[in-house]
mmJSON file of the N, C-alpha and C atoms, coordinates in Angstrom:
{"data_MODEL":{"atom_site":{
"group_PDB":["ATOM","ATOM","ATOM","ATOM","ATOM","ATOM","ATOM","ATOM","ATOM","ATOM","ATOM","ATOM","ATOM","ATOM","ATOM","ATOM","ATOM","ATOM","ATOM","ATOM","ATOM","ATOM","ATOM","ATOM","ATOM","ATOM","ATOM","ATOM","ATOM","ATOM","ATOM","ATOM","ATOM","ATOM","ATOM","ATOM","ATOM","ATOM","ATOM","ATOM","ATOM","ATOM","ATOM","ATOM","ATOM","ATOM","ATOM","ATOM","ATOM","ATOM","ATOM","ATOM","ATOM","ATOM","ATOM","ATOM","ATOM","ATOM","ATOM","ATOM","ATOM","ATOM","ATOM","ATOM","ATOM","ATOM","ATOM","ATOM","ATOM","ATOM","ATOM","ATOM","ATOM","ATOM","ATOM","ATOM","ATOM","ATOM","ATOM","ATOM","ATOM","ATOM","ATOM","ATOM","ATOM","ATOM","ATOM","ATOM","ATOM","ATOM","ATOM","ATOM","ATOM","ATOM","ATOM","ATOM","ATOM","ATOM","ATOM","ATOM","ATOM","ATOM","ATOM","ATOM","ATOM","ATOM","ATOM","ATOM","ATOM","ATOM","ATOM","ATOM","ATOM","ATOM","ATOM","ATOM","ATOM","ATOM","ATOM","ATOM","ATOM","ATOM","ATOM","ATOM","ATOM","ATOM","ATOM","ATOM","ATOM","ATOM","ATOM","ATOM","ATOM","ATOM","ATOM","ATOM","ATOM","ATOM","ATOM","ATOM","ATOM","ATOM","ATOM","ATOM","ATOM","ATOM","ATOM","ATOM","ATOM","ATOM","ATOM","ATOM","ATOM","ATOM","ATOM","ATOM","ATOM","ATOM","ATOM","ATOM","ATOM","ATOM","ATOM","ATOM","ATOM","ATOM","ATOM","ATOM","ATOM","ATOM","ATOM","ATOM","ATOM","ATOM","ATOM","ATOM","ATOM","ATOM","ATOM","ATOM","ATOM","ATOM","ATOM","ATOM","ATOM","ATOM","ATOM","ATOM","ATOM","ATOM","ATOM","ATOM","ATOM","ATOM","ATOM","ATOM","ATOM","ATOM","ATOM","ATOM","ATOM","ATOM","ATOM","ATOM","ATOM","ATOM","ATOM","ATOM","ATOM","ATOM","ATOM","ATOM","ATOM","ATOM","ATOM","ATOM","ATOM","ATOM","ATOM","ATOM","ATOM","ATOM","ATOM","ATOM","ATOM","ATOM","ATOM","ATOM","ATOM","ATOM","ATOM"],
"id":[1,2,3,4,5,6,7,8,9,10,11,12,13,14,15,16,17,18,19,20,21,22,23,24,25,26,27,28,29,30,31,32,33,34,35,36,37,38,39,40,41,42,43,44,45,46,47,48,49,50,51,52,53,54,55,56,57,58,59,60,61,62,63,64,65,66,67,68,69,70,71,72,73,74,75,76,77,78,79,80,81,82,83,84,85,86,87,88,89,90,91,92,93,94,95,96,97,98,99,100,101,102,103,104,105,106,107,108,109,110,111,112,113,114,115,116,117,118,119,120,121,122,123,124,125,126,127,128,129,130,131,132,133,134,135,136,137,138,139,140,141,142,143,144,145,146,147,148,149,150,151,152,153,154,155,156,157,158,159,160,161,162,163,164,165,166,167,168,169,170,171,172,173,174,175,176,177,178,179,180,181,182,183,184,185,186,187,188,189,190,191,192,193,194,195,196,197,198,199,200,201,202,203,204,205,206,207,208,209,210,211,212,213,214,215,216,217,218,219,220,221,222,223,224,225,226,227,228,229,230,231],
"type_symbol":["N","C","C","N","C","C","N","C","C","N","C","C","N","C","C","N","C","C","N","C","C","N","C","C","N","C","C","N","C","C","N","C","C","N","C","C","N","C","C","N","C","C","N","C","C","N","C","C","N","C","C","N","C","C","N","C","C","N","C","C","N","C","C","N","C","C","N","C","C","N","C","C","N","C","C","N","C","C","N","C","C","N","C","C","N","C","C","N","C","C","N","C","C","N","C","C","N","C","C","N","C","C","N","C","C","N","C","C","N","C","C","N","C","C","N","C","C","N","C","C","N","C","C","N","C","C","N","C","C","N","C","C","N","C","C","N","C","C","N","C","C","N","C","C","N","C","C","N","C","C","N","C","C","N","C","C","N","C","C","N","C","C","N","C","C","N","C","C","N","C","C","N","C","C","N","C","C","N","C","C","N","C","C","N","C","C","N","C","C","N","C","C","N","C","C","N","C","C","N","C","C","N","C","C","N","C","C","N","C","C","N","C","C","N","C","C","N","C","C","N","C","C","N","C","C","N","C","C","N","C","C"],
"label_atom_id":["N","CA","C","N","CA","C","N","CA","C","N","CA","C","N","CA","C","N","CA","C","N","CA","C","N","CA","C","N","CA","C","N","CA","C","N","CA","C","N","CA","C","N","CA","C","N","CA","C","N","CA","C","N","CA","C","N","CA","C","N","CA","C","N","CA","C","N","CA","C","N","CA","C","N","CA","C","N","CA","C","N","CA","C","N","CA","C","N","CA","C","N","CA","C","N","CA","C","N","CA","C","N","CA","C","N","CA","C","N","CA","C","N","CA","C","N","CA","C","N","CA","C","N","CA","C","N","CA","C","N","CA","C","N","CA","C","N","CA","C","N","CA","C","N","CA","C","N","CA","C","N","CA","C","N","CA","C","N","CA","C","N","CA","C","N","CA","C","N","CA","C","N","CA","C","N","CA","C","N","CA","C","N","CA","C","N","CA","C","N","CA","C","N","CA","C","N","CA","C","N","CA","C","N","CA","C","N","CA","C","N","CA","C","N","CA","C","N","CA","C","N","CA","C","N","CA","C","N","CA","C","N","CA","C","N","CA","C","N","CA","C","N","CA","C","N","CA","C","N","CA","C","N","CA","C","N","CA","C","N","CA","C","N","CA","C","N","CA","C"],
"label_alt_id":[null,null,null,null,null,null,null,null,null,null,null,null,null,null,null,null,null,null,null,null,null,null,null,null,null,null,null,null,null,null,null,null,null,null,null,null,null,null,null,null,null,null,null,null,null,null,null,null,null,null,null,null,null,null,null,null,null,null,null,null,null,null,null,null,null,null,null,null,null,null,null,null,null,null,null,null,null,null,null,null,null,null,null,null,null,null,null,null,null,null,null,null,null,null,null,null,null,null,null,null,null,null,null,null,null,null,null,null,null,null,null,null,null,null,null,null,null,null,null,null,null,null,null,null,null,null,null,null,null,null,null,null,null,null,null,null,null,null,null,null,null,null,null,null,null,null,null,null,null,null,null,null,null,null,null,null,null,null,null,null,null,null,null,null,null,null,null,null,null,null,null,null,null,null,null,null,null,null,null,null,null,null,null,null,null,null,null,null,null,null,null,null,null,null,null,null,null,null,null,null,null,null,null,null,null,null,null,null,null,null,null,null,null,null,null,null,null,null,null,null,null,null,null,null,null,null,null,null,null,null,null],
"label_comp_id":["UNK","UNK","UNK","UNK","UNK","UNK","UNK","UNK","UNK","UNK","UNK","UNK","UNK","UNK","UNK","UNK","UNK","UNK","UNK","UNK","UNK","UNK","UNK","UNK","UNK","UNK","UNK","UNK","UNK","UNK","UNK","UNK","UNK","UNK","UNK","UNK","UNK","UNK","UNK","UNK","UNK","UNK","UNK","UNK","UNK","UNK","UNK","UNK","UNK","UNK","UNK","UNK","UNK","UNK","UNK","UNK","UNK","UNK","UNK","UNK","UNK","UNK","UNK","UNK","UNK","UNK","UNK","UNK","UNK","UNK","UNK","UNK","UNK","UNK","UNK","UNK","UNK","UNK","UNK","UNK","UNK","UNK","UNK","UNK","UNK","UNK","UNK","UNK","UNK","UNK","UNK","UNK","UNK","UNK","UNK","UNK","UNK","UNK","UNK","UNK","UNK","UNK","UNK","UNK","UNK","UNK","UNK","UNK","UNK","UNK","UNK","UNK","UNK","UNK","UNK","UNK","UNK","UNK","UNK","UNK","UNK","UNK","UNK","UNK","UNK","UNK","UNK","UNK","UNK","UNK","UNK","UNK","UNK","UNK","UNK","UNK","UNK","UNK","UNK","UNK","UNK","UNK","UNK","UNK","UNK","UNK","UNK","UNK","UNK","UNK","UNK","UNK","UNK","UNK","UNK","UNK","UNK","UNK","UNK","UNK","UNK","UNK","UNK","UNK","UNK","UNK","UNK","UNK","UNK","UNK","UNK","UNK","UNK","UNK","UNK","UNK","UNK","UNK","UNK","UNK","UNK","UNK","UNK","UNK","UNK","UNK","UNK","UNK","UNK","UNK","UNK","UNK","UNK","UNK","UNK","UNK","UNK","UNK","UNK","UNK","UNK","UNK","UNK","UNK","UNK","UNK","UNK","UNK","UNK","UNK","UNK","UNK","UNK","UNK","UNK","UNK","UNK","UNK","UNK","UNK","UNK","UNK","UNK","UNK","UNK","UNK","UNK","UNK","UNK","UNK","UNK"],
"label_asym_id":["A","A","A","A","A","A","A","A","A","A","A","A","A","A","A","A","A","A","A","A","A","A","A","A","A","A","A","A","A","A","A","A","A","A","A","A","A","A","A","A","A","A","A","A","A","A","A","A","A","A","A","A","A","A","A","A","A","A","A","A","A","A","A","A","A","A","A","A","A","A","A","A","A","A","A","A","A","A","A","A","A","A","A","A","A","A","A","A","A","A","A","A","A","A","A","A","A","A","A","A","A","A","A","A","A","A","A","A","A","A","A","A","A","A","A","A","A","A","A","A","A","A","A","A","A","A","A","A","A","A","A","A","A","A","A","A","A","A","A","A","A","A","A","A","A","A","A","A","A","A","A","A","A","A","A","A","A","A","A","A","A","A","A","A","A","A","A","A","A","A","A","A","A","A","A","A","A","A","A","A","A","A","A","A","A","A","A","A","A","A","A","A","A","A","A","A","A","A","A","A","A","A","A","A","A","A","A","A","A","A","A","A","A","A","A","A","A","A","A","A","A","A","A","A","A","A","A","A","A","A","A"],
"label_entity_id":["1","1","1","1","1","1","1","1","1","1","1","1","1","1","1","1","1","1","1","1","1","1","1","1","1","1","1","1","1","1","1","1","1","1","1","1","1","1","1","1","1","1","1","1","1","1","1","1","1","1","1","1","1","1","1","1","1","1","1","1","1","1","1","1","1","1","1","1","1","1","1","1","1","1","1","1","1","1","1","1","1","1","1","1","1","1","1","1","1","1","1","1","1","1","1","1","1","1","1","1","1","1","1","1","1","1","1","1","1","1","1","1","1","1","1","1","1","1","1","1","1","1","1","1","1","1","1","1","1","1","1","1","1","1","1","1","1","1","1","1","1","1","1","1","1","1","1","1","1","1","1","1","1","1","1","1","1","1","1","1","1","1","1","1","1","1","1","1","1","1","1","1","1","1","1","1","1","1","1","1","1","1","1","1","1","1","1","1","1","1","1","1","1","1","1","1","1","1","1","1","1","1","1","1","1","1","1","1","1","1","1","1","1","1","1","1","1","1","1","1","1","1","1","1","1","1","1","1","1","1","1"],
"label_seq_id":[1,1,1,2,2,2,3,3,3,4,4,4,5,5,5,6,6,6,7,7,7,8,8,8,9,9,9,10,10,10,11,11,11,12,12,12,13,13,13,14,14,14,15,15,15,16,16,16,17,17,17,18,18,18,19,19,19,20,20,20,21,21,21,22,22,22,23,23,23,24,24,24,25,25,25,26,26,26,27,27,27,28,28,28,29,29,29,30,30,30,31,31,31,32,32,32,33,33,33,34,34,34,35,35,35,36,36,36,37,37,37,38,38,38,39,39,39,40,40,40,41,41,41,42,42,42,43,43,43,44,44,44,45,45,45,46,46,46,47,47,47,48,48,48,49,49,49,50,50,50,51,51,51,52,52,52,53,53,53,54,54,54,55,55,55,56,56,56,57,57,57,58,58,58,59,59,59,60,60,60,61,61,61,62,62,62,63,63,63,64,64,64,65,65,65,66,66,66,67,67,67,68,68,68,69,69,69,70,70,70,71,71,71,72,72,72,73,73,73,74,74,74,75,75,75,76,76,76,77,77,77],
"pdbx_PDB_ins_code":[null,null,null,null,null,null,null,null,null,null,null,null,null,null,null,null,null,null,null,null,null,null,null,null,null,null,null,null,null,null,null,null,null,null,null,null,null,null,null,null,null,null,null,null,null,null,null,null,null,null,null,null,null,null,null,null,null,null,null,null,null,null,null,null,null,null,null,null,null,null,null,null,null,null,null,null,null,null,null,null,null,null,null,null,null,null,null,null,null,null,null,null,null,null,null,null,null,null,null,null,null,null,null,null,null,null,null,null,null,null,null,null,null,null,null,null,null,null,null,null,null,null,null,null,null,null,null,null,null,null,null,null,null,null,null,null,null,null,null,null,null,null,null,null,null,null,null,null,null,null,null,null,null,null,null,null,null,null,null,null,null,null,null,null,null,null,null,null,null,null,null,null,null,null,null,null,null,null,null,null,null,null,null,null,null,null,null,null,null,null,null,null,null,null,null,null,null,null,null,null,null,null,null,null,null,null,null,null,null,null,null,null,null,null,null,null,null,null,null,null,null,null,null,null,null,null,null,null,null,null,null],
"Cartn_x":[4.14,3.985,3.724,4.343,4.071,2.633,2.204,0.842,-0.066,0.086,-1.173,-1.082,0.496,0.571,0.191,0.198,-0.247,-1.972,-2.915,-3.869,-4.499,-3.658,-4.191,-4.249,-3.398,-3.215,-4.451,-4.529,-5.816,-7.221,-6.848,-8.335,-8.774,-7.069,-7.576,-8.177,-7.385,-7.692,-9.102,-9.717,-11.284,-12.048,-11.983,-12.958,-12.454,-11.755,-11.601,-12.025,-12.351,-12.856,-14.424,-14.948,-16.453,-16.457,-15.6,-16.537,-16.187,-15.249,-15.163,-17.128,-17.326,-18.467,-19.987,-19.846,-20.791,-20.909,-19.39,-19.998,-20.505,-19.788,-20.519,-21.52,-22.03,-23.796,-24.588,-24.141,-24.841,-25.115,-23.9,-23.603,-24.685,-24.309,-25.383,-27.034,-26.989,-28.169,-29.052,-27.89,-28.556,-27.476,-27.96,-27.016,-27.191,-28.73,-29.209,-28.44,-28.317,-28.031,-26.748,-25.867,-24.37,-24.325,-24.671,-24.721,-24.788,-25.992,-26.272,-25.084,-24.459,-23.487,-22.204,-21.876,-21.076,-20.863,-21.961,-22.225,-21.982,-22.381,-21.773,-20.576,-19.938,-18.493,-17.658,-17.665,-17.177,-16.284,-17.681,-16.992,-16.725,-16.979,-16.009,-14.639,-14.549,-13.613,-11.989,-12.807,-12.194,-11.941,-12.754,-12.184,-11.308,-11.459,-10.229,-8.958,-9.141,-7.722,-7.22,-8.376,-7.899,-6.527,-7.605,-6.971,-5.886,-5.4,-4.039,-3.099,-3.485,-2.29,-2.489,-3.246,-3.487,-2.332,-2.54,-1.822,0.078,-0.065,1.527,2.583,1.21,2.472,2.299,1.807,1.908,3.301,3.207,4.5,5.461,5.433,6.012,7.091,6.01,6.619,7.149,6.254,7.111,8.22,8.683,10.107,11.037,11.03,11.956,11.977,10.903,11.13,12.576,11.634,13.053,14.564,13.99,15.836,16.431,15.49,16.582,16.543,16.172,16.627,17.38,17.821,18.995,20.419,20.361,20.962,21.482,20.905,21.396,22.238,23.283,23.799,24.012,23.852,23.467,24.097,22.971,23.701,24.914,26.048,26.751,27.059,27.272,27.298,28.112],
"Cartn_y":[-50.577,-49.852,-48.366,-48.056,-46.668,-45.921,-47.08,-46.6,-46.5,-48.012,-47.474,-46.745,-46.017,-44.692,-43.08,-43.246,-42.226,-42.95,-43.602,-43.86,-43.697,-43.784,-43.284,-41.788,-41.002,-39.629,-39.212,-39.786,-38.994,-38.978,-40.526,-41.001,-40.155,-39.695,-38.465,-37.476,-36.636,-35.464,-35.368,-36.566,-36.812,-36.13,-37.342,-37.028,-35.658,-34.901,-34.069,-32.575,-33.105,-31.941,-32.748,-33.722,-34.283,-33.86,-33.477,-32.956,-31.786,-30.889,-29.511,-28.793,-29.25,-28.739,-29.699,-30.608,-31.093,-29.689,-29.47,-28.546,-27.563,-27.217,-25.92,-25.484,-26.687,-27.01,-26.982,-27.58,-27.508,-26.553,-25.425,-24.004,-23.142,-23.036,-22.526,-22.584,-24.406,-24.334,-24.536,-24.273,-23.913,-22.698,-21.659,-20.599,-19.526,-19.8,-19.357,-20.06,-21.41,-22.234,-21.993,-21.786,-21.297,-20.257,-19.183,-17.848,-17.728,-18.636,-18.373,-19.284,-20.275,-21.286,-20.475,-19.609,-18.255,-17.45,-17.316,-16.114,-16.733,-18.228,-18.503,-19.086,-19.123,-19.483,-18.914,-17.718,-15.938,-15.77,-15.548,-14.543,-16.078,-17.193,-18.453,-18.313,-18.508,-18.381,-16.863,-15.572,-14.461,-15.128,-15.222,-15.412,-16.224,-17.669,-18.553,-17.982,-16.879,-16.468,-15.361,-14.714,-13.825,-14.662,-15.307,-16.164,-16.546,-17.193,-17.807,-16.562,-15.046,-14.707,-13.979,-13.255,-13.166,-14.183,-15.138,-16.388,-16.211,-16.25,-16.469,-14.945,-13.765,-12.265,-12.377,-13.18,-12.954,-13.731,-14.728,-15.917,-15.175,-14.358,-13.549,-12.835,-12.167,-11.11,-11.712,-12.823,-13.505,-14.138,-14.503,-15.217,-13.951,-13.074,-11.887,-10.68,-11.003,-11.49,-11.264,-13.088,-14.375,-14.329,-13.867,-13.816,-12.393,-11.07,-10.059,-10.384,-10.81,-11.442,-11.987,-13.355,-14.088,-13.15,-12.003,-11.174,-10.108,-10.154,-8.481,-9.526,-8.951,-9.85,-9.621,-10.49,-11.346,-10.22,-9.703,-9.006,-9.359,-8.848,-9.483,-9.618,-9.653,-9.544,-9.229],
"Cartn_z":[55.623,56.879,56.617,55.788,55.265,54.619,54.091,53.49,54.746,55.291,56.766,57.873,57.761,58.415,57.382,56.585,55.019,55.342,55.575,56.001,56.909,57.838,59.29,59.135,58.37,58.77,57.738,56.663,55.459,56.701,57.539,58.02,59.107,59.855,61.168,60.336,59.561,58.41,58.323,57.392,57.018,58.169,59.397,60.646,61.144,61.12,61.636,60.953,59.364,58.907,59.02,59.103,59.102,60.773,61.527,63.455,62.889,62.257,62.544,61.908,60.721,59.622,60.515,61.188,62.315,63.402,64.073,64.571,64.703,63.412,62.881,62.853,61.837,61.937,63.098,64.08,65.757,66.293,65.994,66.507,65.798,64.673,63.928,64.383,64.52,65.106,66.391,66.693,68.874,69.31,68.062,68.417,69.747,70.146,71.123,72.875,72.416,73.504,73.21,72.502,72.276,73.235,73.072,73.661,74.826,75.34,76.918,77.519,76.731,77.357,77.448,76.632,76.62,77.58,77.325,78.71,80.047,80.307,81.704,81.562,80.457,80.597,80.927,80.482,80.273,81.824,82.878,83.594,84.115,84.661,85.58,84.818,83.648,83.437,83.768,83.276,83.909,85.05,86.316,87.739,88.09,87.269,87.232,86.801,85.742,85.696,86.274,86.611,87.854,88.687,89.963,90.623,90.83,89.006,88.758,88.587,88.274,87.699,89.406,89.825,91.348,92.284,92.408,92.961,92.523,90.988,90.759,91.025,91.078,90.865,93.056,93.538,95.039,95.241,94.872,95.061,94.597,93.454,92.858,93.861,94.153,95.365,96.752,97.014,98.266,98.004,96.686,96.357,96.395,95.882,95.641,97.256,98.198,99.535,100.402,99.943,100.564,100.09,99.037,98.355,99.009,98.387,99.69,101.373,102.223,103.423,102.95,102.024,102.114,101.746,100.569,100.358,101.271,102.395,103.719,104.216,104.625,105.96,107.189,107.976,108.898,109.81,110.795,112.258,112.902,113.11,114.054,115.811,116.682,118.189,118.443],
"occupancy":[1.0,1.0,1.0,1.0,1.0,1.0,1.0,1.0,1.0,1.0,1.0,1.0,1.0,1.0,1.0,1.0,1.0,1.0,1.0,1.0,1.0,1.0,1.0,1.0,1.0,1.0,1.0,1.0,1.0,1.0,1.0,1.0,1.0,1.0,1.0,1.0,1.0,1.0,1.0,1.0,1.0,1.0,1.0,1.0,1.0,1.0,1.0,1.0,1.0,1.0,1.0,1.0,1.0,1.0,1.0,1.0,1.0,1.0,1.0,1.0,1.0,1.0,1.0,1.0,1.0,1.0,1.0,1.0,1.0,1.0,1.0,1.0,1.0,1.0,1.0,1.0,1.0,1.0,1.0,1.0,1.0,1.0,1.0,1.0,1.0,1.0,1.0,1.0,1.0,1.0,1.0,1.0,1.0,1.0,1.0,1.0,1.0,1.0,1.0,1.0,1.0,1.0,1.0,1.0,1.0,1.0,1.0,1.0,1.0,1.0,1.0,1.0,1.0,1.0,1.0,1.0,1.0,1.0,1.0,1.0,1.0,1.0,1.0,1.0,1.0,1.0,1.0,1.0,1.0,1.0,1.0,1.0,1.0,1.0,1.0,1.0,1.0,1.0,1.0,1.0,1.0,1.0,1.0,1.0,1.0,1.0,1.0,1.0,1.0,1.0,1.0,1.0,1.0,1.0,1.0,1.0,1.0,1.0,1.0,1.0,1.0,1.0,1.0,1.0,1.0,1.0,1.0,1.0,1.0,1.0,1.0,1.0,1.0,1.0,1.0,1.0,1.0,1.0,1.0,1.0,1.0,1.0,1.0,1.0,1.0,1.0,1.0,1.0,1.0,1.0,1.0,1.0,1.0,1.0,1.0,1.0,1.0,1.0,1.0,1.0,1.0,1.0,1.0,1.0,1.0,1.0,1.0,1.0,1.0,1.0,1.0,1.0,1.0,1.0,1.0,1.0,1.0,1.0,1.0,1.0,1.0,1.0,1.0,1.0,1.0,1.0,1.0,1.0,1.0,1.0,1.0],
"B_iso_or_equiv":[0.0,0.0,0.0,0.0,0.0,0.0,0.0,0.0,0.0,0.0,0.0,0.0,0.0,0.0,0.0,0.0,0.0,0.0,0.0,0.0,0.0,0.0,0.0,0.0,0.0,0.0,0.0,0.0,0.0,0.0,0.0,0.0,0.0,0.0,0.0,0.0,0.0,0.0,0.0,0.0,0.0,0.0,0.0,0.0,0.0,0.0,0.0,0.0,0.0,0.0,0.0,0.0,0.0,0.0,0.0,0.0,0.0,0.0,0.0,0.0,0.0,0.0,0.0,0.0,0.0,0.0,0.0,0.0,0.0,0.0,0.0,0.0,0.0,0.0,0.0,0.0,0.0,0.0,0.0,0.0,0.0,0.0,0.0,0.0,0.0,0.0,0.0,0.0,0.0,0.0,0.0,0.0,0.0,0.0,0.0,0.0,0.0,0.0,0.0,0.0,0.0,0.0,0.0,0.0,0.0,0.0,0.0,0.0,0.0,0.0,0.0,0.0,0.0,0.0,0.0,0.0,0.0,0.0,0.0,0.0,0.0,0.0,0.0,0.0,0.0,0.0,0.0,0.0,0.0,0.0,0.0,0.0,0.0,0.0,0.0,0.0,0.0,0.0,0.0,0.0,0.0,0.0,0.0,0.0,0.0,0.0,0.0,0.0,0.0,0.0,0.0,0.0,0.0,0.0,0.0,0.0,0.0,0.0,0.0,0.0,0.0,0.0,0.0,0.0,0.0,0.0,0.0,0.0,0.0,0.0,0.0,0.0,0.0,0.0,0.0,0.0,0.0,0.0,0.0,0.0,0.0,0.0,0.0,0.0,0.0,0.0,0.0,0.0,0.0,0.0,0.0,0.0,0.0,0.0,0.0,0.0,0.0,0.0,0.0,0.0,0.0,0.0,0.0,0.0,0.0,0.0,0.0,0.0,0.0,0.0,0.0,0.0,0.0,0.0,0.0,0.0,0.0,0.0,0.0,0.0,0.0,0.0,0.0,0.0,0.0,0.0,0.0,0.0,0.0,0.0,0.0],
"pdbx_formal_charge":[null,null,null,null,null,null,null,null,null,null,null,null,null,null,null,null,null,null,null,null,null,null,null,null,null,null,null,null,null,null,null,null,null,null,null,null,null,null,null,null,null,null,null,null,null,null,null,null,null,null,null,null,null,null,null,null,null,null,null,null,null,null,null,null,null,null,null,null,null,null,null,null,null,null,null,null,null,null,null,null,null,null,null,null,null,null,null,null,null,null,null,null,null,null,null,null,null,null,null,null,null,null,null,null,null,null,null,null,null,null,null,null,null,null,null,null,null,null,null,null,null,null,null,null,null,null,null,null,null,null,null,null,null,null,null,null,null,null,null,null,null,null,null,null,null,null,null,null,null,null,null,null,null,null,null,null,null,null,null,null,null,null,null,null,null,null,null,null,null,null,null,null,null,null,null,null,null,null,null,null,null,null,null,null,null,null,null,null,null,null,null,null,null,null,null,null,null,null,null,null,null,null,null,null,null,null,null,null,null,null,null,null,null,null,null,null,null,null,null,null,null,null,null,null,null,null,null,null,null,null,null],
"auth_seq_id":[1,1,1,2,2,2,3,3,3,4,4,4,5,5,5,6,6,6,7,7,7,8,8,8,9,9,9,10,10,10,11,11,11,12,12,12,13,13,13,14,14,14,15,15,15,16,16,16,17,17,17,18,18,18,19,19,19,20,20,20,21,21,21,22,22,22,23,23,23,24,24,24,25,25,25,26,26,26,27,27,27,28,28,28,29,29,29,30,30,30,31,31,31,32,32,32,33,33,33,34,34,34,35,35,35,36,36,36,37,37,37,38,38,38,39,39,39,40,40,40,41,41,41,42,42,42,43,43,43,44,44,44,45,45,45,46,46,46,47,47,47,48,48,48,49,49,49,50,50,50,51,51,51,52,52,52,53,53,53,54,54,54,55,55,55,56,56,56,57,57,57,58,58,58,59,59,59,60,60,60,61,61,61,62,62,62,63,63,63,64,64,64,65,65,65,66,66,66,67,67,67,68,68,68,69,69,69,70,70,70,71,71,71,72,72,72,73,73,73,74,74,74,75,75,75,76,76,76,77,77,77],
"auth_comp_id":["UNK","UNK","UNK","UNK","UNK","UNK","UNK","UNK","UNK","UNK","UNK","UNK","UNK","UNK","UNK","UNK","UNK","UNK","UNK","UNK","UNK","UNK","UNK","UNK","UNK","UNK","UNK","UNK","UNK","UNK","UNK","UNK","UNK","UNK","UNK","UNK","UNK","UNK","UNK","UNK","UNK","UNK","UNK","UNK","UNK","UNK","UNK","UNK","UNK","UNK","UNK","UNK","UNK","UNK","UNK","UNK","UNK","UNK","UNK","UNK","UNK","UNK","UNK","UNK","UNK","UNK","UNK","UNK","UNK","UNK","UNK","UNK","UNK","UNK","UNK","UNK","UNK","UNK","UNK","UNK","UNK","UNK","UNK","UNK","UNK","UNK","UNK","UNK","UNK","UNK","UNK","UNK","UNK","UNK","UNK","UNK","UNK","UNK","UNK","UNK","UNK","UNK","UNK","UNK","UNK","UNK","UNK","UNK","UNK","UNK","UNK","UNK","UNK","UNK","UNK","UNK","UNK","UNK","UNK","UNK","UNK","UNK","UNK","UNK","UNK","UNK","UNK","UNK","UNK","UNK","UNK","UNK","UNK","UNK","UNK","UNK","UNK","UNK","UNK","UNK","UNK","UNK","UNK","UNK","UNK","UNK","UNK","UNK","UNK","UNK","UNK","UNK","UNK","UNK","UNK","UNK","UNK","UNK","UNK","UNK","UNK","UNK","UNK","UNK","UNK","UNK","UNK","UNK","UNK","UNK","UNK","UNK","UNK","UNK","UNK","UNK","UNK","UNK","UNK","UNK","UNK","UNK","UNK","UNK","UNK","UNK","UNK","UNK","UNK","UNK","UNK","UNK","UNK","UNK","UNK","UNK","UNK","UNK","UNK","UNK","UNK","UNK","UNK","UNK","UNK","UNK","UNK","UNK","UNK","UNK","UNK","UNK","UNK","UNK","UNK","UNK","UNK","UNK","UNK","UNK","UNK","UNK","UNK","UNK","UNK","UNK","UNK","UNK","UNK","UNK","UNK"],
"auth_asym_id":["A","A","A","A","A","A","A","A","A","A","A","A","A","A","A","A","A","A","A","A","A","A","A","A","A","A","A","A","A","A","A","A","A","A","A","A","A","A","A","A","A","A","A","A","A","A","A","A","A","A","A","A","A","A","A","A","A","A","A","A","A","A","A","A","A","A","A","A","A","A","A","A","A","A","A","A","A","A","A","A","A","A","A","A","A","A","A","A","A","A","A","A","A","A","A","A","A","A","A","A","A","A","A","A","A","A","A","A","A","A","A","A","A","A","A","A","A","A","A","A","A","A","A","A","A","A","A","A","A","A","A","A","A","A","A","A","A","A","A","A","A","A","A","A","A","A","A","A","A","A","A","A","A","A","A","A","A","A","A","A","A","A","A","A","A","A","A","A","A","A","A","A","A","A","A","A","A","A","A","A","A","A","A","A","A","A","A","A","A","A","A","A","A","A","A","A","A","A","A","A","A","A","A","A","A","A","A","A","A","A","A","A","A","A","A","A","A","A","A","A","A","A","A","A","A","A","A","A","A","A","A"],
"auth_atom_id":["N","CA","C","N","CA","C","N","CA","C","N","CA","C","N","CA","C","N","CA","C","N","CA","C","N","CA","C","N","CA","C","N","CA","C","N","CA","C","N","CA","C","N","CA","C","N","CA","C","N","CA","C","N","CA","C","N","CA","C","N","CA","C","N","CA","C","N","CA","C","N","CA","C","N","CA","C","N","CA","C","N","CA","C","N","CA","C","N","CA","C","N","CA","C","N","CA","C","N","CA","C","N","CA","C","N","CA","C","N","CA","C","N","CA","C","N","CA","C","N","CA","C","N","CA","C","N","CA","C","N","CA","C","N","CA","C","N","CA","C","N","CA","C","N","CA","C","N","CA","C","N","CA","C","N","CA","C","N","CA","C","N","CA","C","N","CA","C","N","CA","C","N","CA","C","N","CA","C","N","CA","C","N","CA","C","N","CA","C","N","CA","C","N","CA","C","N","CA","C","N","CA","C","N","CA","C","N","CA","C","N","CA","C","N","CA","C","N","CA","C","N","CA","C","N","CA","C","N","CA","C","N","CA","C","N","CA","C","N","CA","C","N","CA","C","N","CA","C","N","CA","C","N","CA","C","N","CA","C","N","CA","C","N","CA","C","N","CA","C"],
"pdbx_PDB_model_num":[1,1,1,1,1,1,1,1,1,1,1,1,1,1,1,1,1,1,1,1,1,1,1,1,1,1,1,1,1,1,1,1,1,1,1,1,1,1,1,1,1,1,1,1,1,1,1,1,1,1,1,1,1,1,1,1,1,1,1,1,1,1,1,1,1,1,1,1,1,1,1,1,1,1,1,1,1,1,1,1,1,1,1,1,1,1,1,1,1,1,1,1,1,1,1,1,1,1,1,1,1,1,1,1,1,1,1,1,1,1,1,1,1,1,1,1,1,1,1,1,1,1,1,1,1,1,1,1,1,1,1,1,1,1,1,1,1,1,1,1,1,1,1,1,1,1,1,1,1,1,1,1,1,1,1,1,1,1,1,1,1,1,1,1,1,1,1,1,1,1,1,1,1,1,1,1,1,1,1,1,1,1,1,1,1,1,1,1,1,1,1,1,1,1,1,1,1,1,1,1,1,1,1,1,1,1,1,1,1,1,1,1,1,1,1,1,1,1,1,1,1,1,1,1,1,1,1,1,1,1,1]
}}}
């Protein structure tokens, strides 16, 4: 059992240095088509993380909010 787990792992290893030096090669050679694929990755991406950190420092601020209202207390009559 041991060897064809010591097998499996040489066999991930192998393919994984035979796709890393494949891709290399690809890159290398559609380095033009790399670039422009770059370039529109770039800023979608910036805006997506805009967005998220946009999104979480708002929640941010609306949790810390909610918690001082829960913290004042309560008018009395």
């Amino acid at each position: 059992m041991k060897g064809v787990m010591l097998m499996s792992n040489v066999l991930g290893i192998i393919i994984g240095v035979i796709v890393i030096v494949v891709g290399f090669i690809l890159m290398i050679t559609w380095w033009s088509m790399f670039l422009k694929g770059l370039m529109a990755t770039v800023p979608i991406l910036l805006i997506l993380i805009g967005l998220g950190v946009l999104i979480y420092y708002i929640s941010e601020i609306k949790s810390k909010l909610d918690l001082k209202k829960e913290n004042t207390p309560a008018e009395t009559k």
